[in-house]
N, C-alpha and C positions, 0 to 999 in steps of 0.2 A: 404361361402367358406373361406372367410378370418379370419372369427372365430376362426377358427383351425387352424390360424397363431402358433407357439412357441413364448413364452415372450422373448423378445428382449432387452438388459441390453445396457443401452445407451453407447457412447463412453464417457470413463472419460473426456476427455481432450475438446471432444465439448462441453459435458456438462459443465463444467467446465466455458467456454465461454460462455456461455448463462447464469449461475448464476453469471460471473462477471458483466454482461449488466444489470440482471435485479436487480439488488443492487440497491439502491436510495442511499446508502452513499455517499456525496463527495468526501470521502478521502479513496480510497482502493488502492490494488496494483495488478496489474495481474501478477503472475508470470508464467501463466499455458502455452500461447500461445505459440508454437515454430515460432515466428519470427524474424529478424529485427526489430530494434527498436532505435531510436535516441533520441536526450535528450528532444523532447515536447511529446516521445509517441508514434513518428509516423511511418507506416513502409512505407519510400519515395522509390520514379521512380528514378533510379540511371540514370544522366545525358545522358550516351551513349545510356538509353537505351529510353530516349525521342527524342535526336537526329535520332537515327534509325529509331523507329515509324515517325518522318518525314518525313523520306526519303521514307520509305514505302508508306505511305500515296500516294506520289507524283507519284510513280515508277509502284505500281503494276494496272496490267491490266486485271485481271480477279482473279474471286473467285469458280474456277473449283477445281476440286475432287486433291489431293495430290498423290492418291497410298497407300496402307497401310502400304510401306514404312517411308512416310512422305517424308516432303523436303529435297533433297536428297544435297544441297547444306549444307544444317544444318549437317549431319550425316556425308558429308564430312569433314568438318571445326572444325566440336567438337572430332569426330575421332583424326586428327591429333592433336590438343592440347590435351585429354586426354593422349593419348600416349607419347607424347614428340616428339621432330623433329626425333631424332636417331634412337629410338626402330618405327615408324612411316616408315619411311626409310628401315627398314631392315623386317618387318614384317605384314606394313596394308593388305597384301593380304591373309595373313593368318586368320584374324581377320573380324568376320560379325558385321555391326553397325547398328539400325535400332531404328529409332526415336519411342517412349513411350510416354502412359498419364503421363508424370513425374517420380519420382523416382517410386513412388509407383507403377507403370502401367509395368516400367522395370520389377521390382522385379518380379510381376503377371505372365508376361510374362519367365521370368526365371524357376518359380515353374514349369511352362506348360510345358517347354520345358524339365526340368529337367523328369519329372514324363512321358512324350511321348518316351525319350529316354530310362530310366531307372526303369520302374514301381514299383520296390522294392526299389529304391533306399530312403535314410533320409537324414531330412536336420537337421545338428545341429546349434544349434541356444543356445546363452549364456544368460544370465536371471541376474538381470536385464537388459534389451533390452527395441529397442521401440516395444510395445506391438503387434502396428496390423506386424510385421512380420511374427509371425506364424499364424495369420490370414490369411493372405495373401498367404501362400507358402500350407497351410492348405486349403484354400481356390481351391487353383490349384490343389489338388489332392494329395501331396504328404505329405508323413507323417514327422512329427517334433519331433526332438527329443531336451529336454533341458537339459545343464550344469551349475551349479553355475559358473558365468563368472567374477563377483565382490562382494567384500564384503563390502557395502556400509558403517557400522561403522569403519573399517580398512582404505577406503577411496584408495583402492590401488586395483590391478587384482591380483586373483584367477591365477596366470598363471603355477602352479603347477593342476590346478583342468582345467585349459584350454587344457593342454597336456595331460591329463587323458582321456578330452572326445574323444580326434584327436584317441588317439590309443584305444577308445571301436567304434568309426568307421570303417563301413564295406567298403572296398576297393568300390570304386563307388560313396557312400556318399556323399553330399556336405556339407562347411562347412559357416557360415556364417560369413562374418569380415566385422566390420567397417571402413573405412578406416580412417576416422579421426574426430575427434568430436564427439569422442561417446556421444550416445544417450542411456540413461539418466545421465549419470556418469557424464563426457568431460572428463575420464581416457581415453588416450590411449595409444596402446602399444610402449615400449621403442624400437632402433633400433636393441638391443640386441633380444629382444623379438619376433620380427616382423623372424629375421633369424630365430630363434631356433622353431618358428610355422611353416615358411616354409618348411622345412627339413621335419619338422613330416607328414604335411599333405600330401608331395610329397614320403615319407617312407611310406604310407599306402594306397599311390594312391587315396585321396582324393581332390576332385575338389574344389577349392575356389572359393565362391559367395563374392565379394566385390561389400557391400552398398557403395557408394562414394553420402552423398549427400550433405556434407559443404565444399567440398572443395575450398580452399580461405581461410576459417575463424580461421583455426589451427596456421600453422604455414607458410604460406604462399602455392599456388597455388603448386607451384612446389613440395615439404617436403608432401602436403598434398594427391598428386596423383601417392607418393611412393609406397604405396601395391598395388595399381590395377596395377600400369605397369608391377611391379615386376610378378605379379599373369598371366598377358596377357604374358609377353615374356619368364617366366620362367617354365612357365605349360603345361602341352600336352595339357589340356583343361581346361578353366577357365572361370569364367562371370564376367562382371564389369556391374554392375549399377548405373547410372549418373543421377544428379540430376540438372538442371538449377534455380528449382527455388528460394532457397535462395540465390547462388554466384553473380542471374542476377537479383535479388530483381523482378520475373514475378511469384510469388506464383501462382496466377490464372489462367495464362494463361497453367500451367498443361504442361512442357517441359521434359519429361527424354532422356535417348536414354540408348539402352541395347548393351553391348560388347561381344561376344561369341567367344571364340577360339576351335574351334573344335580339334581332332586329327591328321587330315588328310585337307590340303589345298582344296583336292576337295568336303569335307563336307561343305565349306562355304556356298556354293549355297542354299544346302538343308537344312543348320539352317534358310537362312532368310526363305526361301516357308517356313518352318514351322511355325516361327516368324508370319509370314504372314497369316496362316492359322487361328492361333490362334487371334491374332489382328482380322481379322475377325470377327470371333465369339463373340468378345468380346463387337467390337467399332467401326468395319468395316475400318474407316479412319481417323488418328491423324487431330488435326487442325493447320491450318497454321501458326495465325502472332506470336505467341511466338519462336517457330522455326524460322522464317524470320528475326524475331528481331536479334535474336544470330546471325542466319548466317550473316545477315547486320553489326553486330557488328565486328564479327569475319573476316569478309572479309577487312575490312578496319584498315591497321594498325593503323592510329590516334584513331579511337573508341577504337579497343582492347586497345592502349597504358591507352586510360583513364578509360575503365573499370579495368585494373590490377589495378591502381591507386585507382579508388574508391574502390575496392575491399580489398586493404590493410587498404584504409582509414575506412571500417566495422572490419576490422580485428584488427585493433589498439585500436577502439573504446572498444570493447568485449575484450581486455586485459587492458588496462584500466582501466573499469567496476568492471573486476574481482580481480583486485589489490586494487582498492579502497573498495569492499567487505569483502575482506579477512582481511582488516584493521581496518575493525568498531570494537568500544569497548564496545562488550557486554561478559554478564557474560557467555559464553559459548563456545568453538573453533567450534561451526558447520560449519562458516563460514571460518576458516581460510584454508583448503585448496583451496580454490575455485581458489587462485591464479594459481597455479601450473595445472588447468587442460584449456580442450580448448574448444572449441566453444560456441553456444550457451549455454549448458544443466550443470547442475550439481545435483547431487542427494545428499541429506542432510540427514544427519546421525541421524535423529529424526522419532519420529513414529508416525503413524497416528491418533492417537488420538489428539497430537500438532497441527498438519496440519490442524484437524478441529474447533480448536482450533482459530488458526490463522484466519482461513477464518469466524467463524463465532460471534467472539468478536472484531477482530481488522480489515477486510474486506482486509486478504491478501491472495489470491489465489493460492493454487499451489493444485500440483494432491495429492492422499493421500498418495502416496510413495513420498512424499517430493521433486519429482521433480522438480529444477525451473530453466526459463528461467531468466537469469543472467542481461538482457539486458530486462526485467520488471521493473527494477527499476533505478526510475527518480534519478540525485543525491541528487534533493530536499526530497526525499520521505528514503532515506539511515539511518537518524537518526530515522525517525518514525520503519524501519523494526527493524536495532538492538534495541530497546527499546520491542517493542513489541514480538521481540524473547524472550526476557531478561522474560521478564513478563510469556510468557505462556510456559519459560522453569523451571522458579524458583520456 
C-alpha cells in the first residue's frame, strides 16, 4: 500500500539542518535555522523561564487531561497582554482565545475555521513568505491565492502591488499580514503603510489573518503587537495568531494561542466549540507545561518584569547583529541593508546558484532563496562570511 505513497520533496529548511549536522567541516556557518542564537551558538532557557519550571515543578498536583481548550489560565493572561490593558478592558468579551500547537497549529486552526465558515472563501498570502503558510491554510481546505509582496533585489515592499491584491479580493477573503519581523525579508511595513492597508482591506470587507510570531524581537513588545490589536478592535472580524515560542525561548514545548473576533458578541461561544471541534480532530488536547510556564511567568509580575527584560536583551542582541553585518567590508552591498530591517530573517539579493555556492565550497548555509538567519553568525566567524561572499560573488 505504501508503495503508492506520492514522492514527497523534503522541507528545504530541515533539510537544510540535517546537511549542516552532517558536514565534517570544522568551520561552517548555519545561517538556515530560524532561532535564537547567542554569541557560543547557543539557543539558552531564558531565566524566568527556568525559575517558573521551579515553581512548577514544586506546585503542580496532577497530570490530568487540559480540555481542548488548554489551560485556561495561559489563554487568560496571554489574551490580556496581546491585547493591551485598554483595548483588553473595553473588548476581551468580544474576542475567542484558545491555546494552539504553536504558531503554526493557530494558523491550522484559522484555515479550518476560515473554510467551515466560508467555503468559497481565499486567502491571500504575499511571496516571498514563509513557505509552509500556504501549506498550511492549503492544508485546511482553503484555497490560496499569491501576490508579489517584495522585491528582494529593490530590498523594500511591493506596497503598490500589496494594494492591488487587497482590491482583486472577494469581499469575504482573508488576508494574510505579518505583524512584525517578516519572514523572510525582516521588511516591515511602515506606520504610513500599515493605515493605508487597513482602510483597503476594511473598504472591501476583507478579514485580516495576522501571523504574530516575533513579537519582542522588532521593535519592542508593545510597537510589535501594533497590527493584531488594531486588526481585533478595529475589525467586525479578525484572527490573530500568537506565537510563544521564540519571545519565551520554549521552541519545543509547541505554545501558540489563536484570537477570533467574530461579528456578533454571541458568536464567541460558537468559534471556540468550533475551535474545539477541529483541535479534536486534529490533536484531541494541547499539552500543558509550556502553557503553565507562560501563564506562571505571566502571573507573577517579578517574572514578567524580567522576561520583558530578557526579551529586549534578545532584541538588542539581533540589532546589534544586524549593524555590525551591514558594516562588513566586502566588495558587494548585499549585506548593507540588513541594518534597517527586523527580527531574525533577512532575504539576500543574490541567486541561488551563490547560495550553493556558499554552502558547498565555504560550508555556509542558508536556504536557496538566500534566506538567512542574522543571528547564525558568531562575531568570530563575520570576517570569514564577508570574505567568502566576496569570493563567490566576484
Amino acid at each position: 500500500m505504501f508503495d503508492n505513497l506520492p514522492a514527497y520533496t523534503p522541507d528545504p529548511i530541515l533539510g537544510l539542518i540535517d546537511s549542516f549536522r552532517s558536514d565534517p567541516r570544522d568551520f561552517k556557518i548555519d545561517l538556515g535555522v530560524g532561532v535564537y542564537k547567542d554569541q557560543r551558538g547557543v539557543t539558552p532557557i531564558l531565566h524566568c523561564v527556568k525559575t517558573a519550571e521551579k515553581l512548577l515543578l514544586d506546585a503542580e498536583t496532577t497530570k490530568t487531561y487540559l480540555g481542548s481548550g488548554g489551560n485556561a489560565d495561559y489563554t487568560r493572561l496571554l489574551k490580556k497582554l496581546l491585547l493591551g490593558d485598554e483595548i483588553h478592558e473595553a473588548m476581551a468579551p468580544k474576542i475567542a482565545t484558545f491555546q494552539t500547537l504553536g504558531g503554526t497549529g493557530a494558523l491550522r486552526l484559522a484555515g479550518e475555521l476560515l473554510r467551515a465558515a466560508a467555503p468559497q472563501s481565499k486567502i491571500w498570502i504575499g511571496v516571498p513568505g514563509w513557505p509552509n503558510h500556504s501549506a498550511v491554510f492549503a492544508g485546511a481546505g482553503l484555497a490560496v491565492e499569491k501576490y508579489v509582496h517584495c522585491a528582494p533585489k529593490a530590498q523594500e515592499i511591493d506596497f503598490s502591488e500589496v494594494l492591488r491584491a487587497v482590491n482583486r479580493a472577494a469581499p469575504g477573503d482573508a488576508f494574510l499580514i505579518h505583524a512584525c519581523c517578516h519572514n523572510p525579508t525582516g521588511i516591515d511595513f511602515s506606520r504610513s503603510q500599515i493605515d493605508a492597508l487597513m482602510d483597503a482591506l476594511r473598504a472591501r470587507n476583507v478579514v485580516p489573518v495576522v501571523d504574530c510570531a516575533y513579537a519582542g524581537f522588532g521593535d519592542g513588545f508593545e510597537a510589535d503587537t501594533f497590527v493584531a490589536r488594531r486588526a481585533l478592535s478595529e475589525f467586525d472580524e479578525a484572527i490573530v495568531c500568537f506565537s510563544c515560542s521564540k519571545n519565551f525561548g520554549i521552541y519545543r514545548e509547541r505554545v501558540g494561542l489563536i484570537a477570533v473576533k467574530p461579528r456578533a458578541v454571541d458568536t464567541v461561544k460558537n468559534v471556540i466549540l468550533g475551535l474545539s471541534a477541529f483541535a479534536r480532530c486534529d490533536y484531541s488536547q494541547p499539552a500543558n507545561h509550556g502553557a503553565a510556564i507562560v501563564a506562571t511567568v505571566l502571573g507573577s509580575p517579578e517574572l514578567k518584569a524580567q522576561w520583558l527584560d530578557e526579551l529586549d536583551e534578545m532584541r538588542t542582541a539581533i540589532q546589534r547583529k544586524r549593524q555590525r553585518l551591514s558594516e562588513l567590508r566586502v566588495n558587494t552591498p548585499v549585506l548593507k541593508a540588513v541594518s534597517s530591517q527586523r527580527g531574525f530573517f533577512s532575504l539576500l539579493p543574490i541567486e541561488s546558484e551563490v547560495c550553493a555556492r556558499l554552502r558547498e565550497e565555504f560550508g555556509i548555509y542558508m536556504t536557496s532563496d538566500a534566506r538567512i538567519n542574522v543571528l547564525g553568525v558568531l562575531d568570530s566567524q563575520e570576517t570569514y562570511l564577508a570574505q567568502c561572499l566576496s569570493h563567490a560573488l566576484g
